[in-house]
N, C-alpha and C positions, 0 to 999 in steps of 0.2 A: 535504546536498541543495542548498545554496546555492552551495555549491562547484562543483555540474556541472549549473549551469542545471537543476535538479529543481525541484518542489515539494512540501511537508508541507500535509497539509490538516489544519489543528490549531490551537488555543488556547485562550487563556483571557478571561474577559470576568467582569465585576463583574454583571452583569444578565445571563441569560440569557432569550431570547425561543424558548421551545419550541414556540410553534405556526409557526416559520422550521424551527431548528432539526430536529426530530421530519421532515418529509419531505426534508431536504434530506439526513440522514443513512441514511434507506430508501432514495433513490436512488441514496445513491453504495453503499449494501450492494448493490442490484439489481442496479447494473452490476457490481461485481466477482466477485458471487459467480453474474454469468450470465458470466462471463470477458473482457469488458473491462478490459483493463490502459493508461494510458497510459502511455507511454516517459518523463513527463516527472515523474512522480511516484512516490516511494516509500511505500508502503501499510504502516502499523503493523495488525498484525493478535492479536487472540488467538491465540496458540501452536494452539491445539485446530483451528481452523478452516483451518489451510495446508493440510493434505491435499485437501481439499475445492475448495480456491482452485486448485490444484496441475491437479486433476483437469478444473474447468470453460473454466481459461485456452484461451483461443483461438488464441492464440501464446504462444510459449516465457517460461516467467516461470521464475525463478529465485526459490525462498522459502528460509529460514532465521528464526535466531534471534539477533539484533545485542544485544549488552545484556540480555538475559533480554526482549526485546519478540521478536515476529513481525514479520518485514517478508516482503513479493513485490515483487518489481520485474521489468522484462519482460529479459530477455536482453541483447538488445539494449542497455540502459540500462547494466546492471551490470556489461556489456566494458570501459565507463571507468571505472570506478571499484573494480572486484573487486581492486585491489591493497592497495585501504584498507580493507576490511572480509571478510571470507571469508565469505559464507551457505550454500555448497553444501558 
């Protein structure tokens, strides 16, 4: 992702604060799964849930399975980088 100017929305932290966390992860489920994709991020997903993702996208995403994870990413994004990794 750091390679093509993307972002991973992900990490790890000693303390976690879930009453941050807990809505901030609702909103980004709400947007993706109302089909807002941005171009600059690649989305790890539950395998189970890409149909679904597939289905609500607004514009053209492109989902697969990288490493046994799910990922969506928007078309558009994955033109620069589809020679490094195959999802479709």
């Amino acid at each position: 992702a750091g390679l093509h100017d993307m972002t991973i929305n992900g990490g790890l932290v000693a303390r976690m604060d879930n009453s941050a966390r807990i809505p901030s992860c609702q909103a980004l489920s709400r947007t993706v799964f109302g089909g807002d994709f941005d171009s600059r991020s690649i989305y790890l997903i539950d395998p189970t849930h890409l149909p679904a993702l597939r289905a609500a996208a607004r514009r053209p995403v492109v989902c697969g399975v990288l490493d046994g994870v799910g990922v969506c990413v928007t078309a558009d994004s994955y033109a620069g980088w589809r020679a490094r990794a195959a999802l479709d």
